[in-house]
DSSP file (Angstrom, degrees, kcal/mol; ACC not computed):
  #  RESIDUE AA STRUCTURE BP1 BP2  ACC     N-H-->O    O-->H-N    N-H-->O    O-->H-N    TCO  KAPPA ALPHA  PHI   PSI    X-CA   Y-CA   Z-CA
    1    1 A X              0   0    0      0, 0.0     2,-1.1     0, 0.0     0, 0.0   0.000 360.0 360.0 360.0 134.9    0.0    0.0    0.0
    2    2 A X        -     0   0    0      2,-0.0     2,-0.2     0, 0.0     0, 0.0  -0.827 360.0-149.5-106.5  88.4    1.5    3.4   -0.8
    3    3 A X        -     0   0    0     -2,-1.1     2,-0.6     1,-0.0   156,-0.1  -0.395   3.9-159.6 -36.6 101.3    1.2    6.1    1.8
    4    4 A X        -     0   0    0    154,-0.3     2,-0.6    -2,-0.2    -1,-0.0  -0.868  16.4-151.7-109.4 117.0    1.0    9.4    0.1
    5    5 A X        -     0   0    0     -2,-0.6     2,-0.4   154,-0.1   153,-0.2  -0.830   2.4-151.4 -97.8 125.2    2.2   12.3    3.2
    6    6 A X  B     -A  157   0A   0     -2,-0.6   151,-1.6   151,-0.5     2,-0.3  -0.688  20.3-175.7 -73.1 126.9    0.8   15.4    2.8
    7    7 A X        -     0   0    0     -2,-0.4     2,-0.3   149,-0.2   149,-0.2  -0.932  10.2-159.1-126.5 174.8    3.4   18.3    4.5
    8    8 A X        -     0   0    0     -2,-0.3     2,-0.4    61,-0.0   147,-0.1  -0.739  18.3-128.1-135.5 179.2    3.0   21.9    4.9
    9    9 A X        -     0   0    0     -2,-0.3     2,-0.5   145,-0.2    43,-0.2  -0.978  26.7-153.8-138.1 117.0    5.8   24.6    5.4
   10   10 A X  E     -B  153   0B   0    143,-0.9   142,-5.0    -2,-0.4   143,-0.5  -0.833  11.4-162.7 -83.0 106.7    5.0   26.6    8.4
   11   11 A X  E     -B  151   0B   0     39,-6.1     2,-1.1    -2,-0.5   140,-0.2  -0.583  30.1 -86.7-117.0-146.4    6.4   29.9    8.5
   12   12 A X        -     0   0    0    138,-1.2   137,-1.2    -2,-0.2   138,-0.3  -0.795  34.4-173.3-111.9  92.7    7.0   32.8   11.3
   13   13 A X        +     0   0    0     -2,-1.1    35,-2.2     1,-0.2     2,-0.3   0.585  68.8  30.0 -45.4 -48.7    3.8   34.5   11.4
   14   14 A X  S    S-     0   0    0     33,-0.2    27,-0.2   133,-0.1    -1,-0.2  -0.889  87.3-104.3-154.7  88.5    5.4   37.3   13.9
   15   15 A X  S    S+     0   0    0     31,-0.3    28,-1.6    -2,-0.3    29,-1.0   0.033  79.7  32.4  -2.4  79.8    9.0   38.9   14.5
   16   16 A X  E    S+CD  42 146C   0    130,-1.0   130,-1.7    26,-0.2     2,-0.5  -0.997  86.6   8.2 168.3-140.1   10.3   37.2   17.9
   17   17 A X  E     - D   0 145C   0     24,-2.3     2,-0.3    25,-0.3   128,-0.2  -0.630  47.3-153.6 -92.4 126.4   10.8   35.0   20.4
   18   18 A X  E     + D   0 144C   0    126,-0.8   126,-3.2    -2,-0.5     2,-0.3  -0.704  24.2 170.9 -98.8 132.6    9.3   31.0   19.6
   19   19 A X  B     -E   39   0D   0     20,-5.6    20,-0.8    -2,-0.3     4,-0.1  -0.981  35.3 -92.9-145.0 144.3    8.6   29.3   22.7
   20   20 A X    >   -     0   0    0     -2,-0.3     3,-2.3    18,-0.2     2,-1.2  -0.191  34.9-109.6 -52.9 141.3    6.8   26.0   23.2
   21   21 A X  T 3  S+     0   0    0     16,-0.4    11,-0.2     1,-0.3    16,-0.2  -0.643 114.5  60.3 -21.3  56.7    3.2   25.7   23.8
   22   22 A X  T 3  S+     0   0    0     -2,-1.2    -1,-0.3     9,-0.1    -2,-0.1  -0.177  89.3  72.4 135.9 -17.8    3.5   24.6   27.6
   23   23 A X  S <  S+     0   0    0     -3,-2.3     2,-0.5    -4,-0.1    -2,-0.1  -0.211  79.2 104.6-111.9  38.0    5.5   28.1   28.5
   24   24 A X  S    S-     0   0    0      2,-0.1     2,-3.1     3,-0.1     6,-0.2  -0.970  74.8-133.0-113.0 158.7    1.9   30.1   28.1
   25   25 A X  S    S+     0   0    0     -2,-0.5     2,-0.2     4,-0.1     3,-0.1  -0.551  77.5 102.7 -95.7  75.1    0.0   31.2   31.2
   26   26 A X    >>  -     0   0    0     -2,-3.1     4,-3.3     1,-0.1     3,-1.3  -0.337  61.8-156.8 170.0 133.6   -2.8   29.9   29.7
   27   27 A X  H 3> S+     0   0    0      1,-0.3     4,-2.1     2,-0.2     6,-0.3   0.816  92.2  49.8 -48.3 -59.9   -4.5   26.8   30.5
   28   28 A X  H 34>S+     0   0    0      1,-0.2     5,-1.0     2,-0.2    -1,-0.3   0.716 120.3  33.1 -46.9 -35.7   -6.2   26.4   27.3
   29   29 A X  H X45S+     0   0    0     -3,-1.3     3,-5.7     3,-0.2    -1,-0.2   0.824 114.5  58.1 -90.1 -42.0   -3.5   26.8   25.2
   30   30 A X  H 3<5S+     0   0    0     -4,-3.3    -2,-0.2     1,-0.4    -3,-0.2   0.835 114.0  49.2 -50.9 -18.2   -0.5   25.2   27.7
   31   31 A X  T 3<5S-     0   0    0     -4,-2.1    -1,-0.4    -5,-0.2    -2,-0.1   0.184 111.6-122.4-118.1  32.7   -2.6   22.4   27.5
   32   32 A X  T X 5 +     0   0    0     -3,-5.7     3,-1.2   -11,-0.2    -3,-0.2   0.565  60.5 138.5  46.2  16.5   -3.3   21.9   24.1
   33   33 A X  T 3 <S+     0   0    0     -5,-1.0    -1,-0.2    -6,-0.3    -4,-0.1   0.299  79.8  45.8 -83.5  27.3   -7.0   22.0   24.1
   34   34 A X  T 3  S-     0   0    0      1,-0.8    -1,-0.3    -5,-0.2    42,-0.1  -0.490 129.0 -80.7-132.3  40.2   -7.1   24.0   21.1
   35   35 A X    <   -     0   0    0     -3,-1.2    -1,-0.8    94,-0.1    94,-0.1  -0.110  63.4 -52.2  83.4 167.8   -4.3   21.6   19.1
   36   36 A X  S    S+     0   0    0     92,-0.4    92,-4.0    -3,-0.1     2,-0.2  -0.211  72.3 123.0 -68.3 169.7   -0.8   21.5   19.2
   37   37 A X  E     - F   0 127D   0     90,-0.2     2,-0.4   -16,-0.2   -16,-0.4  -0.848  43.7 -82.7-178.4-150.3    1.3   24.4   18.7
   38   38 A X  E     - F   0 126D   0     88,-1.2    88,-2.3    -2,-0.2     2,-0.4  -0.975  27.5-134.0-150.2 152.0    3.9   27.2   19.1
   39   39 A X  E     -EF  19 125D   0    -20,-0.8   -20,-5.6    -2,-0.4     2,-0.3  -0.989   9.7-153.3-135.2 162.1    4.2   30.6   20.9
   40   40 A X        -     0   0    0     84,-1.9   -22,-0.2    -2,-0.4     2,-0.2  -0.763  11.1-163.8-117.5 147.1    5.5   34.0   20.1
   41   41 A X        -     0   0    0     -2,-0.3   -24,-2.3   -27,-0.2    82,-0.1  -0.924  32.4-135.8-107.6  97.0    6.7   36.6   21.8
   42   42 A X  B     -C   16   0C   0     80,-0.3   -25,-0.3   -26,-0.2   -26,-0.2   0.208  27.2-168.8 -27.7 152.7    6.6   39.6   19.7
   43   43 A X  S    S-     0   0    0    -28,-1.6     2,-0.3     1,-0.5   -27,-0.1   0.374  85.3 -11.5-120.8 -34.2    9.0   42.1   19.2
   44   44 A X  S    S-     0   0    0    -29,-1.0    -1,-0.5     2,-0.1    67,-0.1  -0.903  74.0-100.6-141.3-152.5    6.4   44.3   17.4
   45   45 A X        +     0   0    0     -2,-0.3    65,-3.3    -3,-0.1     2,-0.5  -0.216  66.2 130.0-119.5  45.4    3.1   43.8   16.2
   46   46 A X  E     -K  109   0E   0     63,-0.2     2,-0.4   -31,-0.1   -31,-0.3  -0.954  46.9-150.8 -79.7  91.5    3.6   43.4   12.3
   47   47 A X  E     -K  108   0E   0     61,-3.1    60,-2.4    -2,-0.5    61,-1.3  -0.822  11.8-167.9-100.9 140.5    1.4   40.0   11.3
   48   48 A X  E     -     0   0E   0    -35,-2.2     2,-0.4    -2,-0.4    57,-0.3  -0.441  32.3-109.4-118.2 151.0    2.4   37.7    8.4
   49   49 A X  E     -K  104   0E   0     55,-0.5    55,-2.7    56,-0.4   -37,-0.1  -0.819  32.0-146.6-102.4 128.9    0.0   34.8    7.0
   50   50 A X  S    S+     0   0    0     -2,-0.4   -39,-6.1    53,-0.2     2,-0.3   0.674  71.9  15.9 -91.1  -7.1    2.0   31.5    8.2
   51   51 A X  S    S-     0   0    0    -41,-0.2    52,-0.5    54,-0.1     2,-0.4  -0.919  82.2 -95.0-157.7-155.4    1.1   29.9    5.5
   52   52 A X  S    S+     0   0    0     50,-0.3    18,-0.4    -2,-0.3    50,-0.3  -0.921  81.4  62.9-122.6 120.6   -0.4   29.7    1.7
   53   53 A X  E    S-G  101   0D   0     48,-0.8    48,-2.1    -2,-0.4    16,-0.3  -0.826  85.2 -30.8 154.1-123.0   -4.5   28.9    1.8
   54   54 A X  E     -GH 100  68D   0     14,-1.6    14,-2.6    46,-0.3     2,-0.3  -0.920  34.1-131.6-160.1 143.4   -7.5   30.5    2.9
   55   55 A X  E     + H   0  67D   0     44,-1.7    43,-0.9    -2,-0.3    12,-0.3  -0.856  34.0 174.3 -97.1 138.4   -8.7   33.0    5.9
   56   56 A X  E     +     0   0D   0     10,-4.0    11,-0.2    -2,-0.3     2,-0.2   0.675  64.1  14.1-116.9 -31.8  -12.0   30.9    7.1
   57   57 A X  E     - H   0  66D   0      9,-2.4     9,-0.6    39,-0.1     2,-0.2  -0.680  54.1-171.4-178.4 102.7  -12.8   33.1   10.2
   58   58 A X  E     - H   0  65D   0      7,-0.2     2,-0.4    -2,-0.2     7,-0.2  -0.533  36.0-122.1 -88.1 139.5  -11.8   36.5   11.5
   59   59 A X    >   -     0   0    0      5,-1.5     3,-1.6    -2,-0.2     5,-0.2  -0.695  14.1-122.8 -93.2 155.4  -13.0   37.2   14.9
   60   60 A X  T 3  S+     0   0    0     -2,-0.4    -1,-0.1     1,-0.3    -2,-0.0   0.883 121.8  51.8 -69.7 -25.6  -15.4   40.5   15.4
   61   61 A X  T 3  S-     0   0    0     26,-0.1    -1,-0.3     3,-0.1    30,-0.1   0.715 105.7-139.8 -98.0   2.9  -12.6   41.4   18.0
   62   62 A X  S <  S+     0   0    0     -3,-1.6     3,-0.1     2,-0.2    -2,-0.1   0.963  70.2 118.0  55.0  46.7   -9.8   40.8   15.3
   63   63 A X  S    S+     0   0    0      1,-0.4    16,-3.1    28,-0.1     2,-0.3   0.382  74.1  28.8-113.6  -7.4   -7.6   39.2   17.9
   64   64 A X  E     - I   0  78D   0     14,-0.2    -5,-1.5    -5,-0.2    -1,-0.4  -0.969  63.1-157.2-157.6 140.2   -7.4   35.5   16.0
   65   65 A X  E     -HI  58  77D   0     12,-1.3    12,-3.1    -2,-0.3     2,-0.4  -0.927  11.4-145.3-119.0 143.7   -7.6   34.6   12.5
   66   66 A X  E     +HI  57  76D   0     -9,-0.6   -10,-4.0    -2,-0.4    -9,-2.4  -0.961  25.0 177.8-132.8 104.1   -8.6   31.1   11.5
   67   67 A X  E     -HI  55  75D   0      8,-2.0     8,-3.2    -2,-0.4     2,-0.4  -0.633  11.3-162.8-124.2 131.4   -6.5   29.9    8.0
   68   68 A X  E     -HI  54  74D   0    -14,-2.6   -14,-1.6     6,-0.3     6,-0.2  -0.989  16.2-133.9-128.1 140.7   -6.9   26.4    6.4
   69   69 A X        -     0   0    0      4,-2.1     3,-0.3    -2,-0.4   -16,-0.1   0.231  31.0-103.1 -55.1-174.6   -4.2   25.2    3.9
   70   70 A X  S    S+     0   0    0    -18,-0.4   -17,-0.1     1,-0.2    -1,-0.0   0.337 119.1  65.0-122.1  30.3   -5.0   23.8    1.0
   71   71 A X  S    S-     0   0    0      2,-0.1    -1,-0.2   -65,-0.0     3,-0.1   0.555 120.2-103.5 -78.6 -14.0   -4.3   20.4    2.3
   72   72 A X  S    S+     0   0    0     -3,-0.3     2,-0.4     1,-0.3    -2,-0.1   0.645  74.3 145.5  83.2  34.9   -7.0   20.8    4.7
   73   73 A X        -     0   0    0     56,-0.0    -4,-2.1    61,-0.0     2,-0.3  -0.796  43.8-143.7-110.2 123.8   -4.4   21.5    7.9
   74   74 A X  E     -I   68   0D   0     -2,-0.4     2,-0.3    -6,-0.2    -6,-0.3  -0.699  17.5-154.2 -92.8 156.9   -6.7   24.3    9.9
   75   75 A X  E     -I   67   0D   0     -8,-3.2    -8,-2.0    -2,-0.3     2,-0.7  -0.905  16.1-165.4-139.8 149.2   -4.7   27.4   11.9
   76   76 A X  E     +I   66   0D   0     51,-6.1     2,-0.4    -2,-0.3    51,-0.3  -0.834   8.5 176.4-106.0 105.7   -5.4   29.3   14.5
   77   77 A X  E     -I   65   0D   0    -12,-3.1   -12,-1.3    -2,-0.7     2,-0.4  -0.832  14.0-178.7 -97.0 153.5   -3.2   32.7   15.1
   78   78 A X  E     -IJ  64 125D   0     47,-2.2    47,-3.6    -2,-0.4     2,-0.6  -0.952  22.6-133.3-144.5 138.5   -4.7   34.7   18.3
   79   79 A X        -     0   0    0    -16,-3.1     2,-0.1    -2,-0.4    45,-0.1  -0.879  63.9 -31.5 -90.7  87.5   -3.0   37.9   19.2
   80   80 A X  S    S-     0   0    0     -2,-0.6     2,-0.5    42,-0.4    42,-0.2  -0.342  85.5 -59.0  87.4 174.8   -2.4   38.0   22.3
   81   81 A X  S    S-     0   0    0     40,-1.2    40,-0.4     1,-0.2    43,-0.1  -0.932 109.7 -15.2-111.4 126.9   -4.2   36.6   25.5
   82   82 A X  S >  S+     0   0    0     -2,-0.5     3,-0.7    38,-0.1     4,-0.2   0.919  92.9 139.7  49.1  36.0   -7.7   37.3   26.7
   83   83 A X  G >>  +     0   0    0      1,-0.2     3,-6.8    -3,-0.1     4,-0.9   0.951  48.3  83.4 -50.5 -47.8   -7.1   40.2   24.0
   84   84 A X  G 34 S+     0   0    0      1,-0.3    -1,-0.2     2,-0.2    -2,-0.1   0.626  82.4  62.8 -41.2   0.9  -10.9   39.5   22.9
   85   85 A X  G <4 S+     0   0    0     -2,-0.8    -1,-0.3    -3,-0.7    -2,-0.1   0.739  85.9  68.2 -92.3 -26.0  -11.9   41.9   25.8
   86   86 A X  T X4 S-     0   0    0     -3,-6.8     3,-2.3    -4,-0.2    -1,-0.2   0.813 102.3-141.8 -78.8 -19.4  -10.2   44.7   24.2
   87   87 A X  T 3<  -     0   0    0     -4,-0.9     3,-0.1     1,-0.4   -26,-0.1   0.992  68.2 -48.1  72.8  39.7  -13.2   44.4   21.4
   88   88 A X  T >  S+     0   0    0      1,-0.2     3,-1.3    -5,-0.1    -1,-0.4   0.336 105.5 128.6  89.3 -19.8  -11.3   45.0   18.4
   89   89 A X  T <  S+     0   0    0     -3,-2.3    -1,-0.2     1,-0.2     3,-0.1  -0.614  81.9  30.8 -72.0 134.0   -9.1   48.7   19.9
   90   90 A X  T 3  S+     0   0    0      1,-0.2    21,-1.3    -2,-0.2     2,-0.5   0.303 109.6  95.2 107.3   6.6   -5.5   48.1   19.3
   91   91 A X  B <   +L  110   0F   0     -3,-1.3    -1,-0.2    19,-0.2    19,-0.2  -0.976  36.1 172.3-127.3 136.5   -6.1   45.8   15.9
   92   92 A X        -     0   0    0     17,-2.7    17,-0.1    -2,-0.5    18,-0.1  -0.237  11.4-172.6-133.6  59.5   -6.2   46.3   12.2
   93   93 A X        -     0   0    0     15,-0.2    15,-0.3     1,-0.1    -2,-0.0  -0.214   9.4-159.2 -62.0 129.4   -6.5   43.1   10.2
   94   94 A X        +     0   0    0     13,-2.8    14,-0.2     2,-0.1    -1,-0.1   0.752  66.9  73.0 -84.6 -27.8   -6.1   43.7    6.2
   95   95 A X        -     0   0    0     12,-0.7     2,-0.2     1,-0.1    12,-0.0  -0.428  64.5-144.0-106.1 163.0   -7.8   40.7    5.3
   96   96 A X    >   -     0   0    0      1,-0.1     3,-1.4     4,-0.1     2,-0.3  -0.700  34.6 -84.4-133.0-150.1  -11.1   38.9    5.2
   97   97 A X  T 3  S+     0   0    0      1,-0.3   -41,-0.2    -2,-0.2    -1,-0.1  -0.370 109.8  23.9 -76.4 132.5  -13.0   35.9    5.5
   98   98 A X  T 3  S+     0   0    0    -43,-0.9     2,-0.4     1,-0.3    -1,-0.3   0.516  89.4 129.0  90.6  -9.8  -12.8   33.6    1.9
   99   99 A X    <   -     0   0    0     -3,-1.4   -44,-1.7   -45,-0.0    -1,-0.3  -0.758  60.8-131.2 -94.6 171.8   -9.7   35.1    0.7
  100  100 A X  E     -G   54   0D   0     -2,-0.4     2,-0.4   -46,-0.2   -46,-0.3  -0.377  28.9-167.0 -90.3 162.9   -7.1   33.1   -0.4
  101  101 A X  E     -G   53   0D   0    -48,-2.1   -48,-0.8    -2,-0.1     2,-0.3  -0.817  14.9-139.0-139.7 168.8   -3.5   34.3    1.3
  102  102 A X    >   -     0   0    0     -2,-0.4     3,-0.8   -50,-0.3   -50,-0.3  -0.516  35.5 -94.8-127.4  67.3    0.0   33.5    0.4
  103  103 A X  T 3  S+     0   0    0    -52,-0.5     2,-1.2    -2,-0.3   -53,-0.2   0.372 117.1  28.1  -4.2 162.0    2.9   32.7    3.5
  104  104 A X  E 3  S+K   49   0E   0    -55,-2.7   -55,-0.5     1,-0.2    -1,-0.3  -0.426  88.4 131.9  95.7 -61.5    4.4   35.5    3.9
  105  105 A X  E <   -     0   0E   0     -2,-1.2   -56,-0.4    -3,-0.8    -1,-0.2   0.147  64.6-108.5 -60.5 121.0    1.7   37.9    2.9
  106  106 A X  E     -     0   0E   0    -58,-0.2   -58,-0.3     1,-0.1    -1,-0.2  -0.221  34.6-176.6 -54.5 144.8    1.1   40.7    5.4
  107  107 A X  E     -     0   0E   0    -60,-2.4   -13,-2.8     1,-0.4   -12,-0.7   0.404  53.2 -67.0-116.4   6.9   -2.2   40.1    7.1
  108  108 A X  E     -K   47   0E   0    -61,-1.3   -61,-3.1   -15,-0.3    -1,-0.4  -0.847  54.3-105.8 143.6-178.6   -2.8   43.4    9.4
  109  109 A X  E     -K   46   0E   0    -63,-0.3   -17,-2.7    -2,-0.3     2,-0.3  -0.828  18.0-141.4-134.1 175.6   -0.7   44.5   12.6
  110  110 A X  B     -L   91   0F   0    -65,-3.3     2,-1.1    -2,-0.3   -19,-0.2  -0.996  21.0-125.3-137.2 123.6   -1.5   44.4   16.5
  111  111 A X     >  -     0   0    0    -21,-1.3     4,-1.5    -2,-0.3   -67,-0.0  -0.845  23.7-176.8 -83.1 112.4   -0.4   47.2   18.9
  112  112 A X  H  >>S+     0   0    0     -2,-1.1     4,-1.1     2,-0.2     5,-0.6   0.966  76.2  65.0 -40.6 -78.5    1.6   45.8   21.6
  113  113 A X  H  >5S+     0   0    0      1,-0.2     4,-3.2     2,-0.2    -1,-0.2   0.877 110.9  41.1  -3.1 -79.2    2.1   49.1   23.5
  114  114 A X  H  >5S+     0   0    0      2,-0.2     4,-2.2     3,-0.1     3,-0.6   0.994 108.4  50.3 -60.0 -66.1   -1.4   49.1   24.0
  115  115 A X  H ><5S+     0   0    0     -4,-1.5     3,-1.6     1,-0.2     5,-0.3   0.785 113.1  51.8 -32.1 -83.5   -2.4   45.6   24.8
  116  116 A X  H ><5S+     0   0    0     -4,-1.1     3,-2.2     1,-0.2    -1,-0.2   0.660 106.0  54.7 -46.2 -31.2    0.4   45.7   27.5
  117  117 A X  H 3<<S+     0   0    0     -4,-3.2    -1,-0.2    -5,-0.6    -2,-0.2   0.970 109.9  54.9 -58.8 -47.3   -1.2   49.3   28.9
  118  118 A X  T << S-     0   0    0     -4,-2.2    -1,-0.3    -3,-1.6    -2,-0.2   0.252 117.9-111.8 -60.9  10.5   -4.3   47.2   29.2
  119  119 A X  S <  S+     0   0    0     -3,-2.2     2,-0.3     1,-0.2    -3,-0.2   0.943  74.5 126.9  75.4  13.2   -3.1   44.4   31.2
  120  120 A X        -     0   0    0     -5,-0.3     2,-0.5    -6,-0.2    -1,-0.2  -0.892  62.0-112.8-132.8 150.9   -3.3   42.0   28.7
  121  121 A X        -     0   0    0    -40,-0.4   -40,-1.2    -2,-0.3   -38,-0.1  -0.788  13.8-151.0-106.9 135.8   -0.4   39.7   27.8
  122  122 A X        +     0   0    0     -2,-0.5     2,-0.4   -42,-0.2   -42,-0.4   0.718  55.8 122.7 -79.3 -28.0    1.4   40.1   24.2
  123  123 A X        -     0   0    0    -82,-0.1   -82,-0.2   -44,-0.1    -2,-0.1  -0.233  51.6-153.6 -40.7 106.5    2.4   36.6   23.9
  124  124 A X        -     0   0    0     -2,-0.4   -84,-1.9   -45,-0.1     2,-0.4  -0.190   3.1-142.9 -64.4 148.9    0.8   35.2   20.6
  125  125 A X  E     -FJ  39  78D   0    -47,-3.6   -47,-2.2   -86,-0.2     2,-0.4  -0.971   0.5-153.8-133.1 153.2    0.0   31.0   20.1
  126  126 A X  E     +F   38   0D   0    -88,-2.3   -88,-1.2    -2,-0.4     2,-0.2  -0.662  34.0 173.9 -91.8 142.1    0.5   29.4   16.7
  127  127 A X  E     -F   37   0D   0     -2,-0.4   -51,-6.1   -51,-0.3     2,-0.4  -0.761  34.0-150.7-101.8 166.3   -2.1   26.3   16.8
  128  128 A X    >   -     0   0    0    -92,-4.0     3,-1.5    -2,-0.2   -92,-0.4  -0.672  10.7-174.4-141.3 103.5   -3.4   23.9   14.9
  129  129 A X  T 3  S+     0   0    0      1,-0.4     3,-0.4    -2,-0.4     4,-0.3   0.607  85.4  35.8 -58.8 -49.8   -7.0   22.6   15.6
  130  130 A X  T 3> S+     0   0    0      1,-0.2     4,-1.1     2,-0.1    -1,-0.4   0.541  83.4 107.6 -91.8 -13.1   -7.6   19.8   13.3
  131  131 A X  H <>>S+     0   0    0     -3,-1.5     5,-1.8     2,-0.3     4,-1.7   0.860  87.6  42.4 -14.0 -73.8   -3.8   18.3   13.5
  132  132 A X  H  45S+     0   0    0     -3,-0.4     3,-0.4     1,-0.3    -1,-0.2   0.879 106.3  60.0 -30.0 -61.8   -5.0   15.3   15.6
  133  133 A X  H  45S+     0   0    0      1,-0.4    -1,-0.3    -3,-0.3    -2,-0.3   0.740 109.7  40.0 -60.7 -51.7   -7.9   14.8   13.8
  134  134 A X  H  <5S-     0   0    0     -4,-1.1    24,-0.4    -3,-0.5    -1,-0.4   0.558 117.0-106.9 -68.7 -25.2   -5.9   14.1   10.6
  135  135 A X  T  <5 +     0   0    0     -4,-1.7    -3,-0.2    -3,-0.4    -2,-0.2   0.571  64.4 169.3  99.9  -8.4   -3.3   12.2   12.4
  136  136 A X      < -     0   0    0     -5,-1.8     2,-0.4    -6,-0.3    21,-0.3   0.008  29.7-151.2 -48.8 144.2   -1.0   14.9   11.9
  137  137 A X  E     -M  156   0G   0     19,-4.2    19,-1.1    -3,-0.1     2,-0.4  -0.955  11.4-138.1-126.3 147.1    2.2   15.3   13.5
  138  138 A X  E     -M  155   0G   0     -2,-0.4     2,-0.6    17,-0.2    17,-0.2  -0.944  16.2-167.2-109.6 126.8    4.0   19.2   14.3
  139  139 A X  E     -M  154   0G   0     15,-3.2    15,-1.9    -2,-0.4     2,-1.0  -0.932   6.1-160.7-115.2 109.3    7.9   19.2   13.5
  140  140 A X        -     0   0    0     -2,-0.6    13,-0.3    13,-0.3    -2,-0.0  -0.703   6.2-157.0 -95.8  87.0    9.1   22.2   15.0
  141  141 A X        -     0   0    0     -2,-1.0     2,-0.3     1,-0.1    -1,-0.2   0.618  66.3 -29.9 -58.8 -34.2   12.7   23.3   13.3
  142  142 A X        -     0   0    0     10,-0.4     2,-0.3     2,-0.1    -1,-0.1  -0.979  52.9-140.5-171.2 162.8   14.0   25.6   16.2
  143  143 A X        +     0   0    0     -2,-0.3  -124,-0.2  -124,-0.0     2,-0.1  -0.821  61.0  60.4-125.4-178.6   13.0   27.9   19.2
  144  144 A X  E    S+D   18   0C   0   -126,-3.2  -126,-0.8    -2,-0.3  -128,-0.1  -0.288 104.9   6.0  91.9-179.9   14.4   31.1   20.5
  145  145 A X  E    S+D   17   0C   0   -128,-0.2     2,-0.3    -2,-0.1  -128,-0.2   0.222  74.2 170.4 -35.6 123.6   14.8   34.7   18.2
  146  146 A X  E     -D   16   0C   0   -130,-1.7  -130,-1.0  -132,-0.1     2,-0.4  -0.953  20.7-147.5-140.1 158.1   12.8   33.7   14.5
  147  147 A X        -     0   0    0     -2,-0.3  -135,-0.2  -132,-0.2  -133,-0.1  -0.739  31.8 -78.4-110.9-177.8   12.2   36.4   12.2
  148  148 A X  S    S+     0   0    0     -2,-0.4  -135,-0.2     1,-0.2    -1,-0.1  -0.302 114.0  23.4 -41.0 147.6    9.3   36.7    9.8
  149  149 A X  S    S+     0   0    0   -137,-1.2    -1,-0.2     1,-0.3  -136,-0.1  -0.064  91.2 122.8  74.4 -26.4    9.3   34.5    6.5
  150  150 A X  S    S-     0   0    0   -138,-0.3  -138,-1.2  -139,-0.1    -1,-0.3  -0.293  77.2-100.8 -62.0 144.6   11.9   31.8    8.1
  151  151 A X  E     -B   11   0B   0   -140,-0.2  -140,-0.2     1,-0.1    -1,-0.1  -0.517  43.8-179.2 -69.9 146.2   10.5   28.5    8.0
  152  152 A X  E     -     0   0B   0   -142,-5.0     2,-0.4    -2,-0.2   -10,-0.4   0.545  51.4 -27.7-123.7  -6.5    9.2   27.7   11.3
  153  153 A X  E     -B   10   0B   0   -143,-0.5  -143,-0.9   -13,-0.3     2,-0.3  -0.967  53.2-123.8 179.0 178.6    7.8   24.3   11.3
  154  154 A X  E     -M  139   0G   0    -15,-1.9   -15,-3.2    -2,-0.4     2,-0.2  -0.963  12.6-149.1-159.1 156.9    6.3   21.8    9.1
  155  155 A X  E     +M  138   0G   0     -2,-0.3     2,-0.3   -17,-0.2   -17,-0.2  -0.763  21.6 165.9-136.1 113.5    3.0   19.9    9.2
  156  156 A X  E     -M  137   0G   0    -19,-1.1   -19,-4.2    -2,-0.2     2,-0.3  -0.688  16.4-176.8-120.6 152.2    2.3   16.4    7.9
  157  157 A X  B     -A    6   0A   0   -151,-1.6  -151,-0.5    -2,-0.3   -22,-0.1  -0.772  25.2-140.6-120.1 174.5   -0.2   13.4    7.9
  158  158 A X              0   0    0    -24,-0.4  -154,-0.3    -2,-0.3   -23,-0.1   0.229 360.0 360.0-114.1 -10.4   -0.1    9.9    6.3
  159  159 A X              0   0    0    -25,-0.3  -154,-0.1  -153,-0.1    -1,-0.1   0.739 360.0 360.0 -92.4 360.0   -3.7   10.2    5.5
């Protein structure tokens, strides 16, 4: 039987520091009940499409965008932590739901500054929902200092 592996090329969504999914102060994410994943620490608030595929779902507070590949590999960037309370002030996402996007491709920026004034924490999560569900495995090439456009990761299934 011949096993045809789908992979994806993850890249670095956001200018900073990559730290595992397990160093965020938050339960939901530390524990992976939104998929595996990655985190950012910003160094500003310039956001990049982490990969090549489709925006599926912008949130009304424009703190997470929800991207599927065209392998069918779902992702979830969120900007920040418990940002959604700030209700859209400190976000300007370029893009919308149904178009198609291209790695790389700026998708809007996030002010840090602000978020931080508010009490809210700037650390960013990479995940990806439906990974299990496909059987998917996340190969994460490196942590520490990443810039934007470097490859950051890969994601593959056997199915």
């Amino acid at each position: 039987m011949n096993v045809r592996k789908n992979s994806v090329t993850i890249y670095n969504p956001i200018f900073g520091e990559i730290i595992p999914l397990d160093s965020v102060p938050d339960p939901g994410f530390s524990r992976k009940v939104f998929g595996e994943g990655l985190a950012i620490i910003p160094v500003n608030g310039d956001v990049y499409a982490p990969i090549t595929g489709k925006v599926i779902h912008i949130s009304p507070s424009q703190h997470s965008i929800a991207m599927i590949t065209e392998e069918g590999f779902e992702v979830l960037l969120q900007l920040g932590l418990e940002t959604e309370e700030l209700a859209g002030k400190g976000f300007d996402i370029l893009v919308k739901p149904g178009e198609k996007i291209n790695a790389s491709e700026r998708l809007g920026t996030f002010n840090l500054a602000f978020i931080e004034e508010r009490g809210k924490e700037i650390i960013s999560v990479l995940v990806f929902p439906n990974l299990k569900e496909k059987g998917g495995l996340l190969s994460v090439r490196s942590f520490g200092e990443v810039r934007v456009g470097v490859e950051l990761a890969h994601v593959s299934n056997k199915k």
